[in-house]
N, C-alpha and C positions, 0 to 999 in steps of 0.2 A: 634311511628314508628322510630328506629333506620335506617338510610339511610350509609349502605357502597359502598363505590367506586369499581368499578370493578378492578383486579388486570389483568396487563399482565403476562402471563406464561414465563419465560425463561428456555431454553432450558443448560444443559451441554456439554461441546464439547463429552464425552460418547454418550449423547443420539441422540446427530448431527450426532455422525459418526454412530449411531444403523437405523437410520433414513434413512440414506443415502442408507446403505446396503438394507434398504428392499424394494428399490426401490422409496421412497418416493419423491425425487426429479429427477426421469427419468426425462431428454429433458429439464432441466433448469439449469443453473449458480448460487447458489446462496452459500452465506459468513455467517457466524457465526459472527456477532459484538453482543458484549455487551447481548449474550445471547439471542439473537434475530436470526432467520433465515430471511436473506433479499435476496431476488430474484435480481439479476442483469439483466440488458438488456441487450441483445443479442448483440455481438460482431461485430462491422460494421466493412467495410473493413478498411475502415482509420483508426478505431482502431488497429486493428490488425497487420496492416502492420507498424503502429508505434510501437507499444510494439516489434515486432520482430526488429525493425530498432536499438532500441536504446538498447536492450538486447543485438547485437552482437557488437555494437560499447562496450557498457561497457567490455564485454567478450571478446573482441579482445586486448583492453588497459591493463585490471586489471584481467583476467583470471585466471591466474597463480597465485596472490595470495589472490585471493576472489572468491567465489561462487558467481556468478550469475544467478540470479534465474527467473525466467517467469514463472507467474501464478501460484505460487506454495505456499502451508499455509505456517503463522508463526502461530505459538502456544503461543497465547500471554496470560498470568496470569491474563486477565478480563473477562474468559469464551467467550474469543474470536477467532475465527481462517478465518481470512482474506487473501484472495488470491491476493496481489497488483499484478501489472502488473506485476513490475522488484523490486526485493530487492536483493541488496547485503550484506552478510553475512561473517563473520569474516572465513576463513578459505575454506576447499573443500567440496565436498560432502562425500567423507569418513569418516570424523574426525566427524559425526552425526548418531547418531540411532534413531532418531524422526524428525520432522518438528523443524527447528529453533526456538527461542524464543524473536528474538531480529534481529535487522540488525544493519548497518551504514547506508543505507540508504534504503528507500523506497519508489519508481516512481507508482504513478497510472495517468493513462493518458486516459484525457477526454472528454470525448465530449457531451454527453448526462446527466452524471453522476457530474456534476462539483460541483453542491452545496452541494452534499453527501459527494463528494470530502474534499469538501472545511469544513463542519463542522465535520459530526459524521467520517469521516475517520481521520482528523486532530488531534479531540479528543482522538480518540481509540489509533494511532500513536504516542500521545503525551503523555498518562497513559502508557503506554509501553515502554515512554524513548527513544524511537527511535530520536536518535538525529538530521538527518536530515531526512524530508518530500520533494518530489519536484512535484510537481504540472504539467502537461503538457498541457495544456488547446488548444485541437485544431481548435476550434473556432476563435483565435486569435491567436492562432502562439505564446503562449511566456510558460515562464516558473513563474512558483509559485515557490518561493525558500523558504521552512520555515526551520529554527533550533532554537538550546537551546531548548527544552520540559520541561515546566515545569508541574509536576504533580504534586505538590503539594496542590493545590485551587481544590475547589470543580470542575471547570471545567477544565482541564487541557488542554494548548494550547500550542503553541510555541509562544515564546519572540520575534523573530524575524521572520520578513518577506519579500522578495525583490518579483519584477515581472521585469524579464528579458524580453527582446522584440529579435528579431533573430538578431540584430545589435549589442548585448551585449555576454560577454564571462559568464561562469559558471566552478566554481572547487569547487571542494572537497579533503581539504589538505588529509583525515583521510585514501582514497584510491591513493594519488600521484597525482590526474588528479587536473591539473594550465592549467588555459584560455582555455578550451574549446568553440570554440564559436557554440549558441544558435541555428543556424541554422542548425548544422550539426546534430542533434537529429529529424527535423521534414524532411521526405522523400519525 
């Protein structure tokens, strides 16, 4: 008797968005990674009121010359299409005729979600080259700061890692913002 292992099915972002349309995910949240449809949890208030908190502080600073974006796909080259909280994106929203493929930076902010966060979103973010990851962990009030992605090893992570606490500042040379501090992101 020949014994084979069961295979997972993955899905293409085509058949995600065929999928979508026919109603197959009414009343749920859920992300395209790695060819996988993954259901997300339901959006608690302090979620929410943080993703909007730190979306218009970034769009308030860097508006005018980055897109910033809330809840909306990147179109990433791993048969993936993930909805982070806030990505900012090289340019406006005109200068695109599809979902971006790439950011400078990419905020998911967590609470429930943090160890997904924390691996297969990391992964996915880090085979995509997304050069900076930042982590907002609301359970402890700090920030997960990762860059440099390397994708080159079979698993691909980020080189670097800090964990800010609210008593610490945060920048990002690539969008202008020097010494933001930590605090002013949690509401």
């Amino acid at each position: 008797m020949h014994l084979v292992e069961p295979k997972t099915r993955t899905w293409s972002r085509e058949e995600y968005h065929q999928m979508g349309e026919l109603g197959w995910f009414e009343g749920q949240r859920v992300e395209l990674v790695e060819g996988e449809v993954v259901v997300m949890s339901p959006q608690h208030f302090g979620h929410s009121r943080t993703v909007d908190h730190i979306a218009k502080l970034f769009h308030a600073e860097i508006g005018d010359h980055f897109w910033v974006r809330s809840q909306l796909p990147l179109k990433l080259a791993n048969g993936s299409e993930p909805e982070p909280d806030v990505s900012v994106v090289a340019g406006q929203a005109g200068d695109y005729s599809d979902h971006p493929t790439t950011a400078v930076l990419v905020i998911e902010v967590s609470d429930t979600t943090l160890a997904f966060d924390r691996t297969r979103k990391a992964k996915l973010y880090a085979a995509a080259g997304i050069p900076h990851y930042w982590i907002f962990n609301l359970a402890t009030k700090n920030i997960e700061v990762l860059a440099e992605p390397d994708a080159s090893s079979a698993e691909p992570k980020y080189l670097k890692s800090a964990r800010l606490s609210l008593e610490d500042e945060v920048a990002l040379a690539e969008v202008g913002l020097v010494g933001w501090p930590v605090r002013v992101f949690f509401p």
